[in-house]
C-alpha atoms as a printed R data frame, in Angstrom:
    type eleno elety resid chain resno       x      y       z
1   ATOM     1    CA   UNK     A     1 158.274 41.307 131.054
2   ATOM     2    CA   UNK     A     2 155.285 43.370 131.833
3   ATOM     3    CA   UNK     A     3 156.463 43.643 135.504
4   ATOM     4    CA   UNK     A     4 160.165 45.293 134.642
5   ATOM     5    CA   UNK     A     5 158.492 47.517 132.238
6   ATOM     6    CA   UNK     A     6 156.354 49.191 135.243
7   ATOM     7    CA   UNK     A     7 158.925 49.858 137.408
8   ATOM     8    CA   UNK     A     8 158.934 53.392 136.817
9   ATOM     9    CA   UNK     A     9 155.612 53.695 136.853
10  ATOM    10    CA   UNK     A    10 152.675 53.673 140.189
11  ATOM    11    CA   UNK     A    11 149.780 51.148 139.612
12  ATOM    12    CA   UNK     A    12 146.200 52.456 141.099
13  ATOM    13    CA   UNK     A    13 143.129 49.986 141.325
14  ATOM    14    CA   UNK     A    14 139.832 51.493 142.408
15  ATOM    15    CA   UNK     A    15 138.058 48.156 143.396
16  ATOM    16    CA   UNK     A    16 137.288 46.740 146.590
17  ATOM    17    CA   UNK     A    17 136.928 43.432 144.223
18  ATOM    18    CA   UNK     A    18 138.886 40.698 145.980
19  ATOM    19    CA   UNK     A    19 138.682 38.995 142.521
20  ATOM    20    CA   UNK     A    20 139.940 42.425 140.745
21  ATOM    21    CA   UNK     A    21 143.351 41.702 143.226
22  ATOM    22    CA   UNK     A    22 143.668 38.866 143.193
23  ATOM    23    CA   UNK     A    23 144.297 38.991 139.071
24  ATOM    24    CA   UNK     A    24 146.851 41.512 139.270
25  ATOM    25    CA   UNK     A    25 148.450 39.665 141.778
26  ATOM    26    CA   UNK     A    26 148.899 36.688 139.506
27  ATOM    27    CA   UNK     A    27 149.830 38.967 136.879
28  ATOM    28    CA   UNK     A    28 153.033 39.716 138.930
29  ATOM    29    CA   UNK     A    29 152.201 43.367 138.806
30  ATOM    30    CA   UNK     A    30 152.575 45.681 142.047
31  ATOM    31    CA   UNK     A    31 149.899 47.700 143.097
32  ATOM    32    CA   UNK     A    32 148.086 50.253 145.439
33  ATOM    33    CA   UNK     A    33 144.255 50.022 146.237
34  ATOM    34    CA   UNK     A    34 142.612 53.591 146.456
35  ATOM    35    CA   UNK     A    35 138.986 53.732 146.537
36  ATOM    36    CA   UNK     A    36 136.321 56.262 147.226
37  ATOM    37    CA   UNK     A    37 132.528 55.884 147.321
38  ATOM    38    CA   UNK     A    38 131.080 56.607 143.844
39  ATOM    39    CA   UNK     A    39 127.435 56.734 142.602
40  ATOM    40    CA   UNK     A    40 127.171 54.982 139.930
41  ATOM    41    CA   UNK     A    41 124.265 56.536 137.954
42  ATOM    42    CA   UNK     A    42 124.580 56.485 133.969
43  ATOM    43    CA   UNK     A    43 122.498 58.271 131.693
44  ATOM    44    CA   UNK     A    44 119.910 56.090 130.414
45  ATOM    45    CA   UNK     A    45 119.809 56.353 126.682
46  ATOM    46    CA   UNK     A    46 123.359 54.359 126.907
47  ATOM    47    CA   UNK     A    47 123.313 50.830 125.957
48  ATOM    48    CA   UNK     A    48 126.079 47.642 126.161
49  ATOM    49    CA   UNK     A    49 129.607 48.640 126.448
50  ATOM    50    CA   UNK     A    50 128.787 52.442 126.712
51  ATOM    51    CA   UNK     A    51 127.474 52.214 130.052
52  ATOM    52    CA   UNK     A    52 130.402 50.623 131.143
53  ATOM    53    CA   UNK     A    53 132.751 52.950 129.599
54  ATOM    54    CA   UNK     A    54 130.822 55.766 130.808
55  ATOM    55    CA   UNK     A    55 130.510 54.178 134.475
56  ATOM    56    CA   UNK     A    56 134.435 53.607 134.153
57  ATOM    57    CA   UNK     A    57 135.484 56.841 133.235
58  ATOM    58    CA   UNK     A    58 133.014 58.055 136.287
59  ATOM    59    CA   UNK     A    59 134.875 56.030 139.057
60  ATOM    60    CA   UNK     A    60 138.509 57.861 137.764
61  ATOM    61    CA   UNK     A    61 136.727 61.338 137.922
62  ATOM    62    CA   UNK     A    62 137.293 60.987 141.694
63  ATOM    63    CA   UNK     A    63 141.380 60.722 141.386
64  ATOM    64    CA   UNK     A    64 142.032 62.952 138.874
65  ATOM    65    CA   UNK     A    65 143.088 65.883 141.384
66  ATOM    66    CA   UNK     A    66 145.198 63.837 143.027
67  ATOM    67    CA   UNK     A    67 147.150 62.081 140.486
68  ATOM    68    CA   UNK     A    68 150.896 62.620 140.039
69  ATOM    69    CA   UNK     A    69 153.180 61.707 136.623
70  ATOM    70    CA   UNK     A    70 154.237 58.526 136.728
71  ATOM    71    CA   UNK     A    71 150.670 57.261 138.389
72  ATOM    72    CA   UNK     A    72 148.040 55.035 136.222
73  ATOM    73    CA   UNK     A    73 145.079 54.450 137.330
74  ATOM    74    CA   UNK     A    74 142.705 51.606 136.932
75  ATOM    75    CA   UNK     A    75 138.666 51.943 137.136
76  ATOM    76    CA   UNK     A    76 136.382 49.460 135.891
77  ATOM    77    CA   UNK     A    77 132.906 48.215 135.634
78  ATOM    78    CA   UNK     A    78 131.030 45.071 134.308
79  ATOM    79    CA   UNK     A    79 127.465 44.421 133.679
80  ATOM    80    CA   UNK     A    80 125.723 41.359 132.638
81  ATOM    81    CA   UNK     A    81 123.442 42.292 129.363
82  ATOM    82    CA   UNK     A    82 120.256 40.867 128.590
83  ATOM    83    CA   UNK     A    83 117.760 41.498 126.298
84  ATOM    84    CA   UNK     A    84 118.608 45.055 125.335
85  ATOM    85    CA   UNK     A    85 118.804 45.797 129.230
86  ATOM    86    CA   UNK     A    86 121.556 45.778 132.330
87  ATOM    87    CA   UNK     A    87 121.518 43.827 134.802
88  ATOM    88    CA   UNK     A    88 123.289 45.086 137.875
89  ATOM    89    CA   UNK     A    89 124.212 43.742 141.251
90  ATOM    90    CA   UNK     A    90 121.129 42.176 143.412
91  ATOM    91    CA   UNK     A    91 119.311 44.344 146.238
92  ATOM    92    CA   UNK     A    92 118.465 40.907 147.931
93  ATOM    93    CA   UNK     A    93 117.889 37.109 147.735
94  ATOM    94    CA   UNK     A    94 114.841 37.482 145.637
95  ATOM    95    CA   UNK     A    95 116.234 39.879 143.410
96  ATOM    96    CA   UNK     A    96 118.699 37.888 142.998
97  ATOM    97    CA   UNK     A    97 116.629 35.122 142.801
98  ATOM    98    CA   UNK     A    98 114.920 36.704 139.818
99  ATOM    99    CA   UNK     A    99 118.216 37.992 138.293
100 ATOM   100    CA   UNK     A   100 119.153 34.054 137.763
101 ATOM   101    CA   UNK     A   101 115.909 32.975 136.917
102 ATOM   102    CA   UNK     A   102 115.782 35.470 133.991
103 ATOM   103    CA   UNK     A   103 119.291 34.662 132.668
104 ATOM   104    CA   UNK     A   104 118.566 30.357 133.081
105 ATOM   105    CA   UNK     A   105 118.304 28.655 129.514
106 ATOM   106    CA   UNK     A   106 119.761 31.360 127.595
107 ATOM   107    CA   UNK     A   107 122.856 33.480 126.392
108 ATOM   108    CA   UNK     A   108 123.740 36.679 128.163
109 ATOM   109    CA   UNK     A   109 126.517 38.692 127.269
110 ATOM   110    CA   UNK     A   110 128.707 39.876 130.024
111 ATOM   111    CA   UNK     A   111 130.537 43.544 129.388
112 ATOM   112    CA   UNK     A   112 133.513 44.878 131.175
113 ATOM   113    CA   UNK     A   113 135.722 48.374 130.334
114 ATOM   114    CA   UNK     A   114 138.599 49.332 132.116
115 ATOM   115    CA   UNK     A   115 139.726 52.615 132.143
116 ATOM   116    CA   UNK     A   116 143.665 53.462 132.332
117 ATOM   117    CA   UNK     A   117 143.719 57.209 133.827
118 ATOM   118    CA   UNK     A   118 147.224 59.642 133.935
119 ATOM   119    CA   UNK     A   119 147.456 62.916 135.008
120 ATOM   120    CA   UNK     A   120 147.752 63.575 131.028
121 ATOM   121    CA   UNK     A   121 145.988 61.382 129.398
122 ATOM   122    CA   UNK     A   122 143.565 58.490 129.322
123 ATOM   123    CA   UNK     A   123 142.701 54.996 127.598
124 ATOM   124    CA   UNK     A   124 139.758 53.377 127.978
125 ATOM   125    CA   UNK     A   125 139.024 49.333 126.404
126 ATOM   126    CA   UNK     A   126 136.395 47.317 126.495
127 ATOM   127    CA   UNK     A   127 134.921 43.471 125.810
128 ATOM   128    CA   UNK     A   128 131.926 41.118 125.482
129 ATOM   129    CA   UNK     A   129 131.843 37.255 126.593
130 ATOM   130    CA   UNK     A   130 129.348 35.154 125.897
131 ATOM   131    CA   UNK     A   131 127.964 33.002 128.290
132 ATOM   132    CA   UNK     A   132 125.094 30.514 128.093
133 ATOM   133    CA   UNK     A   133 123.442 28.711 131.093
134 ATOM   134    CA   UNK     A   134 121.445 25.616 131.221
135 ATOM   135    CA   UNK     A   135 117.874 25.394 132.493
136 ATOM   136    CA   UNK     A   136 118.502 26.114 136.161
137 ATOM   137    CA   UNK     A   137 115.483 24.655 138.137
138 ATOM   138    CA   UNK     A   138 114.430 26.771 141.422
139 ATOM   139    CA   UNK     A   139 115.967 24.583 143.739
140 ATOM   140    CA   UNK     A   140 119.031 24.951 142.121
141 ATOM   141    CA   UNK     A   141 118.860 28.609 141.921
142 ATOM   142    CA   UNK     A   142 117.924 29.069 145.709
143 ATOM   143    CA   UNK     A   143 120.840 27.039 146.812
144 ATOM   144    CA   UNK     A   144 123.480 28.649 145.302
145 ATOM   145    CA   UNK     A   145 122.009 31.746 146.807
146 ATOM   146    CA   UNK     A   146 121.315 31.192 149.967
147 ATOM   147    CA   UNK     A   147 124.943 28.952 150.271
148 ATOM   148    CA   UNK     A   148 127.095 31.770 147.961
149 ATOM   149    CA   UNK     A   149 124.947 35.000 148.537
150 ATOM   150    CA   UNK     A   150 126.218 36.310 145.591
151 ATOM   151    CA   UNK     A   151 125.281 39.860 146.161
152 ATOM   152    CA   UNK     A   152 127.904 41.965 145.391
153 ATOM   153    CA   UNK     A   153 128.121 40.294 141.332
154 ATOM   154    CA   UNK     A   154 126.700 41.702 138.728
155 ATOM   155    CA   UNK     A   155 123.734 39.441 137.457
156 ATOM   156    CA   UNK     A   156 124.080 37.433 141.086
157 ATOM   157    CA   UNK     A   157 126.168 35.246 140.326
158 ATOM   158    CA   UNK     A   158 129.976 34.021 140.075
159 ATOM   159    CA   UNK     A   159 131.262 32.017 137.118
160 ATOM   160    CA   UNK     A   160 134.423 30.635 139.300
161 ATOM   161    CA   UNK     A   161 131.470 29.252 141.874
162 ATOM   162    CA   UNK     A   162 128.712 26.021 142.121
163 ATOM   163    CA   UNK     A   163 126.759 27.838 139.771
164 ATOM   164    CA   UNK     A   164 128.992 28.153 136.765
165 ATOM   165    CA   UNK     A   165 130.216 24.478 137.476
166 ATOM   166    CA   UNK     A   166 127.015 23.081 137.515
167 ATOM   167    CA   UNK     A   167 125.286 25.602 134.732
168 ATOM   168    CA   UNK     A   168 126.973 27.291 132.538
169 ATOM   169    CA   UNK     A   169 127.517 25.184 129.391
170 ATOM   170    CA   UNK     A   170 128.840 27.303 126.603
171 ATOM   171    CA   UNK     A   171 131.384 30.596 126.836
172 ATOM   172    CA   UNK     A   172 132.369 32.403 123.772
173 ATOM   173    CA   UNK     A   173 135.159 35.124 124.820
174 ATOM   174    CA   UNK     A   174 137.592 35.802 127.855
175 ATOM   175    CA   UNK     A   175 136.624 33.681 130.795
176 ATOM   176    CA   UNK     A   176 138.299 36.186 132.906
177 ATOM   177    CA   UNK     A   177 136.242 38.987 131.619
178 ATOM   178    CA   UNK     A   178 133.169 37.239 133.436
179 ATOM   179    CA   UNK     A   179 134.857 36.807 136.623
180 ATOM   180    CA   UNK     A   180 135.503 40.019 136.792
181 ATOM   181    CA   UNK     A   181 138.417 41.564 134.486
182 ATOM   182    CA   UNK     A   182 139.543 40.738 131.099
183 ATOM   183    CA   UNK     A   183 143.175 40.539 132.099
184 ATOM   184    CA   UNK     A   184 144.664 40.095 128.429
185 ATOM   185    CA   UNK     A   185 143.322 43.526 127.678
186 ATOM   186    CA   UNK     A   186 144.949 44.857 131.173
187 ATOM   187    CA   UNK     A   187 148.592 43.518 129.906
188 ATOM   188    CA   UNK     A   188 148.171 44.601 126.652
189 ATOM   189    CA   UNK     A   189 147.107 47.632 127.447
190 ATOM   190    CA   UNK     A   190 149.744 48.481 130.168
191 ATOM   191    CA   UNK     A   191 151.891 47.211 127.619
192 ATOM   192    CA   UNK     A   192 151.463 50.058 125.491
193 ATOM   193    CA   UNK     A   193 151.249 52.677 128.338
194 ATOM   194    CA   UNK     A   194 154.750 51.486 129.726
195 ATOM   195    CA   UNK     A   195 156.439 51.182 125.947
196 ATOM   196    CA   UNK     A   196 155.009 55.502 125.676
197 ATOM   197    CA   UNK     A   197 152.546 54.286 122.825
């Protein structure tokens, strides 16, 4: 399995995301966190799954100096997509607050790329779920804040807590990807990297 094939090789995650480690860890896979402080700016023509590539590719920039042969590297970055516009992590409880309000009786679409960085080359994948919420009422919205102060999610919120139990009624696409890593397109991925593909 994926886990024998790897044994030659050093696994690198960038992410402080306790969610982010906690998938690998069920994957079986052994790994190293690195991380350094990045600013994550992106050009502002991008749109969708090109700011997320770009923003991916951005947090390996960091590493490359440092990375040796038999190293691979893993960056990513999700946003939550709405109406032709990003929406990123929450500054605070009311932008947070407004973040949930503006995503409540509709479909968003929530984008994730991960980036797979060696010292010689680099692959870079991407996907889209779908997710659809019921109308949240206010009271709803403000407990789940002020109870899971979910600021540190994109779109302030967490599909795995109260919120996505209670509201979200419809998901078309990897229900990992909205947690916070699509983790089929990690194995397959490292699949291919480990077989020299």
């Amino acid at each position: 399995m994926l886990n024998q094939k790897l044994k030659g090789f050093n696994i690198i995650l960038a992410s402080a995301s306790p969610r982010r480690h906690t998938f690998l860890q069920s994957m079986n896979i052994d790994f190293e966190i690195r991380l350094k402080p990045i600013e994550e700016r992106y050009p502002k023509h991008l749109k969708g799954t090109e700011i997320t590539d770009y923003l991916a590719k951005l947090k390996a920039e960091a590493f490359m100096d440092e990375l040796q042969p038999k190293d691979i590297l893993i960056t990513s970055d999700t946003i939550v997509w709405l109406n032709g516009k990003a929406i990123e992590k929450p500054k605070d409880a009311d932008d947070a607050f407004r973040m949930i309000t503006s995503l409540s009786d509709k479909t968003h679409n929530v984008m994730t790329s991960i980036c797979f960085t060696q010292s010689s080359s680099q692959k870079l994948v991407n996907t889209t779920t779908k997710v659809t919420f019921k109308a949240l009422t206010d009271d709803e919205i403000w407990y789940y804040i002020n109870t899971y102060k979910p600021f540190d999610k994109a779109g302030a919120y967490g599909i795995q807590e109260w919120i996505g139990a209670i509201g979200i009624t419809k998901i078309e696409g990897s229900y990992n990807n909205v947690v916070g890593l699509p983790t089929h397109l990690l194995y397959e991925t490292l699949n291919i990297i480990a077989d020299g593909k």
